[in-house]
N, C-alpha and C positions, 0 to 999 in steps of 0.2 A: 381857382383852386381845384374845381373841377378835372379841369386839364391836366395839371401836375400831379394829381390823383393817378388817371389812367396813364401818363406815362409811368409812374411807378411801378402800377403797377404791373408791368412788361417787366421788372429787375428778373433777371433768373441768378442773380448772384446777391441773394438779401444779405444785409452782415447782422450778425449777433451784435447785442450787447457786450462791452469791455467785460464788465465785473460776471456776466454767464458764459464767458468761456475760462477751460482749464487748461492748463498745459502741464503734461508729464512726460516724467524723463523718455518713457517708451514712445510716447508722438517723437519725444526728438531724435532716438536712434533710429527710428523711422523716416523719418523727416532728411537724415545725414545719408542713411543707403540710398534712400528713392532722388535725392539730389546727385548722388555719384554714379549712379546708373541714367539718371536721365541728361547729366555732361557726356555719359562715355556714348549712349546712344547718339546725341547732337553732334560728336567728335566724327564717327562712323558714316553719319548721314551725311554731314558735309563733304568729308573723303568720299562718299559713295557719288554726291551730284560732282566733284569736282574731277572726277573721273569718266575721262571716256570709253566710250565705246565704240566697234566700228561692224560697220554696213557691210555686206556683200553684193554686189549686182555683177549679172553678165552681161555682155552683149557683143555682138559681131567685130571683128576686127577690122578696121578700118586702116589702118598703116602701111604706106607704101615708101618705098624710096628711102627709107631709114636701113641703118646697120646694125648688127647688134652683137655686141660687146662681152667678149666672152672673158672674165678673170679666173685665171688661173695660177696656182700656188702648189707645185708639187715638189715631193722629193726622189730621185731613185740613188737609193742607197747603194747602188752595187754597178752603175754605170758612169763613167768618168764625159765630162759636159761635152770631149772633144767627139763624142760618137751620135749625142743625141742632137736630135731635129725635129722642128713641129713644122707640120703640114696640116692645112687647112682648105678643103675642097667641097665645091659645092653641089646642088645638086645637078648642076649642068656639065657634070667633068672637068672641071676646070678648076687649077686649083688657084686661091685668092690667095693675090700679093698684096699688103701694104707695109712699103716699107717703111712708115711711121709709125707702125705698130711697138708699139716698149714692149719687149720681150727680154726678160735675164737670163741668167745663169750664174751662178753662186755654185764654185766647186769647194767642195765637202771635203775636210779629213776624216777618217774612218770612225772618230770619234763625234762627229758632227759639227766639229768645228767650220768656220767658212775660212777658204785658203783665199781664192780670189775670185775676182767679176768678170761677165762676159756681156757684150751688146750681141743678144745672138735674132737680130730679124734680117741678118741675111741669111738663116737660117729655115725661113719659109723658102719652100721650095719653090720651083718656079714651076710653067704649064708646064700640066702632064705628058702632052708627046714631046715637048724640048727635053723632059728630064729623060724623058724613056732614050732619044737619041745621042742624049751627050753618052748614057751608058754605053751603047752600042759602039760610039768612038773610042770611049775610055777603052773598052774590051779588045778591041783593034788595037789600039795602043801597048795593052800590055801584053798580049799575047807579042806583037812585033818585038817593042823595046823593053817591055819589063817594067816594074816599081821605077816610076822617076824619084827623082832625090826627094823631093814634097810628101811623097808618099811612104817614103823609108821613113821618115823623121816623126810622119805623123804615127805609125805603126807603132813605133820605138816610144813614143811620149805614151801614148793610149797603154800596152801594154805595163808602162812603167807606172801608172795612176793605178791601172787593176792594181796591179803586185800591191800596191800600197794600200787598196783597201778606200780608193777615193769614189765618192758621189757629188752627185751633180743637186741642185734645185732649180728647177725652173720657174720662175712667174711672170706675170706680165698680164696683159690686155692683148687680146685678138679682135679683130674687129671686120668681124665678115657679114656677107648678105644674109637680109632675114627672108631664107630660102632653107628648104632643107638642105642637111651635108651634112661632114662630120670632119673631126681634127685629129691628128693623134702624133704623138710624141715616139719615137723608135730610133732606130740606126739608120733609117732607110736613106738618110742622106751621106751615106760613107757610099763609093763604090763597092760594086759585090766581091770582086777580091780581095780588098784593103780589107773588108769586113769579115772573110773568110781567114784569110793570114791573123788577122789581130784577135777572133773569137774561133776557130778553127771548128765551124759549125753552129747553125743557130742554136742549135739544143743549148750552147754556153753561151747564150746570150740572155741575162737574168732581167725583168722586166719588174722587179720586184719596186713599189712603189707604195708611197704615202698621199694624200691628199687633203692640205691642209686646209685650202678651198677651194671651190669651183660652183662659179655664178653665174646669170645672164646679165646683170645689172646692180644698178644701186643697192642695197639692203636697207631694208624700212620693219617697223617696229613688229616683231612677231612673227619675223619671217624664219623659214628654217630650208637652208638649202641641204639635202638628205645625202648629198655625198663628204662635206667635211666631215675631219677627222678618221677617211676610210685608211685602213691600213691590210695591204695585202705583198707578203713577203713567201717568195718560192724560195724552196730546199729543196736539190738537185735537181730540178726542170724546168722545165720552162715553155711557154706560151701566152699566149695574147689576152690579154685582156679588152673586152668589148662592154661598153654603158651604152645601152641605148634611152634613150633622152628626151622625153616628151614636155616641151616648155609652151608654158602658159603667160601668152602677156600679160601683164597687169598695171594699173595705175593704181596710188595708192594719193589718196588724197585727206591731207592733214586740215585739224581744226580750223587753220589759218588760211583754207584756201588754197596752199601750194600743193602741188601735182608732181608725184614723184614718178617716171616709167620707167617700170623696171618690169623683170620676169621671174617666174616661181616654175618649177619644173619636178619631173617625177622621174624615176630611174627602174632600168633594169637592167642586171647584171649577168655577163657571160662569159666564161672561162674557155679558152680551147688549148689543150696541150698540144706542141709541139711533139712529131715522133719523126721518123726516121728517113721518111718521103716526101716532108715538106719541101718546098723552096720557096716557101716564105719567110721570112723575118720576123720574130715576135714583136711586138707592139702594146700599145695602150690606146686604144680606140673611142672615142665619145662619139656618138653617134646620134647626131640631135635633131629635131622635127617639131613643127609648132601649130602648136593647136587655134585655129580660125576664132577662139571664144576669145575676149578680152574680160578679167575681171577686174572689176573696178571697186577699192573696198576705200569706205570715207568713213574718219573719225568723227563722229557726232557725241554731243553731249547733252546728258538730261536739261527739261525743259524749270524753268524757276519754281512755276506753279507745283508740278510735278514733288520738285524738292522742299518747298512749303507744305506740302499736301501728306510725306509723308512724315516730315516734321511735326507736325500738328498730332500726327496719330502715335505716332511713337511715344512723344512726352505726353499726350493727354492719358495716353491709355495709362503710363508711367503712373502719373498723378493720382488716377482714380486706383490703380492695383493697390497702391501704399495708402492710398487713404483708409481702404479696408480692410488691409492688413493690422491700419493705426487701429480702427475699430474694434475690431476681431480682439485683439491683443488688450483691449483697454476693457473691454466687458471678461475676457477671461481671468486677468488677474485682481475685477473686481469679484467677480464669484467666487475667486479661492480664498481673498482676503476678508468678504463678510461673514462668512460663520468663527472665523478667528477673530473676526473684532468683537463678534455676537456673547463667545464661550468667554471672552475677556472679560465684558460686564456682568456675566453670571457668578 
């Protein structure tokens, strides 16, 4: 008996007798709130452990021999698809061919309707001293013989798209060395006469452009790449638009283990008008460079104890707030109620 003594007496939860406890109505609307606040905290806390979160770490980049994959999604509203050309060069002069690269085009009515399709990755150019020399033949060419038949017809169609107020959108996937360079989308693959006759100077030649997206890779949870949705449209001028392009690899690694590579990147933007001395061609330029840090950001999730630990304190504390609130409330409405029971028996 002894024994079953001192373990009792360790209860720190003693019970009352039945018949010396009371119950009123104000413990029970107390009793109702402190139950619907300590469901809606246990609802909150659950969503809060079942919710991740994610890590950042850096560290050196180690990748060699890989490619990397550039998505692009543009519109230009004011160039017909038969003049534009993407070219893609590296930092070594040279410009990168793949011709399995998916590259479209999607010719536009002035209304933004799509007229029709195009497979344009014969449209990466080829090395840069071949292009520079076909020009030089082509220029022999027409000074000799003039516009061949190919060239009249192309002239005639391109003009007849302007008139009409037709645009092009380009998309696709490029997929060039992860070296620095840069890509950019312009006329520069028309010959400089064809492109003289059909725009009769680059000043009218409008580079006006949308950008619905442009990526290095995959998209993962929380990513924000800072050039969609850019929109820039010239009224009577025109020049080049240059992004220059600081891209950061990254791996992103989910609750499950898998390992997603992709890259996150930063911008800055440059305008140059066109005047009256150029012999350039206006263009749209990205011009991209990649940073030697990889960051590597992994979805973790709170630990059980963690989420028992703040469970514990949320509803305990819960219970004790209402219990002395029940308190509180049960000696106040007996202090206003005894001198009116008092005055009653008088």
């Amino acid at each position: 008996m002894g024994l079953k003594q001192a373990v009792k007496s360790l209860d720190a939860f003693p019970r009352a007798e039945e018949h010396l406890l009371q119950k009123t109505q104000t413990g029970a609307l107390v009793s109702v709130v402190g139950l619907v606040i300590m469901a809606t905290l246990f609802l909150h806390e659950l969503r809060y452990y079942l919710t991740t979160y994610t890590v950042h770490q850096m560290s050196v980049d180690l990748r060699r021999g890989e490619t990397l994959p550039i998505h692009i999604n543009m519109t230009f509203p004011s160039l017909p698809c038969d003049v534009l050309s993407v070219d893609a060069i590296d930092m070594s002069g040279k410009h990168e061919v793949d011709l399995d690269t998916n590259m479209w085009k999607l010719r536009l009515h002035r209304d933004g309707h799509i007229i029709g399709t195009e497979y344009v990755s014969d449209l990466v150019e080829k090395e840069h001293a071949a292009h520079n020399h076909d020009h030089e033949e082509e220029k022999d060419n027409l000074h000799i013989h003039g516009f061949d038949q190919a060239a009249k017809d192309l002239v005639k169609k391109v003009k007849q798209a302007i008139a009409e107020g037709q645009g092009c959108r380009v998309y696709g996937v490029l997929d060039v060395q992860r070296v620095a360079g840069n890509f950019h989308i312009s006329v520069h693959g028309l010959n400089i006469f064809v492109a003289q006759t059909i725009f009769e100077g680059s000043k009218h030649v409008n580079v006006s452009h949308m950008i619905h997206n442009l990526s290095f890779g995959p998209k993962y949870p929380g990513i924000h790449n800072p050039l969609d949705g850019t929109v820039r449209i010239l009224h009577d001028t025109s020049g080049t638009f240059k992004y220059y392009i600081k891209i950061v690899p990254t791996e992103y690694k989910y609750i499950s283990k898998d390992v997603l590579p992709t890259n996150q990147f930063s911008v800055t933007e440059y305008f140059s008008p066109m005047n009256d001395f150029d012999r350039s061609w206006p263009a749209v330029y990205f011009l991209y460079d990649l940073s030697p840090i990889t960051v590597t950001i992994k979805e973790e999730r709170r630990s059980f104890l963690h989420f028992i630990t703040r469970l514990c304190a949320v509803l305990g504390g819960t219970f004790a707030v209402t219990g002395m609130l029940d308190r509180w409330m049960y000696r106040f409405l007996e202090a206003v109620t005894k001198p009116k029971r008092r005055s009653a028996m008088h």
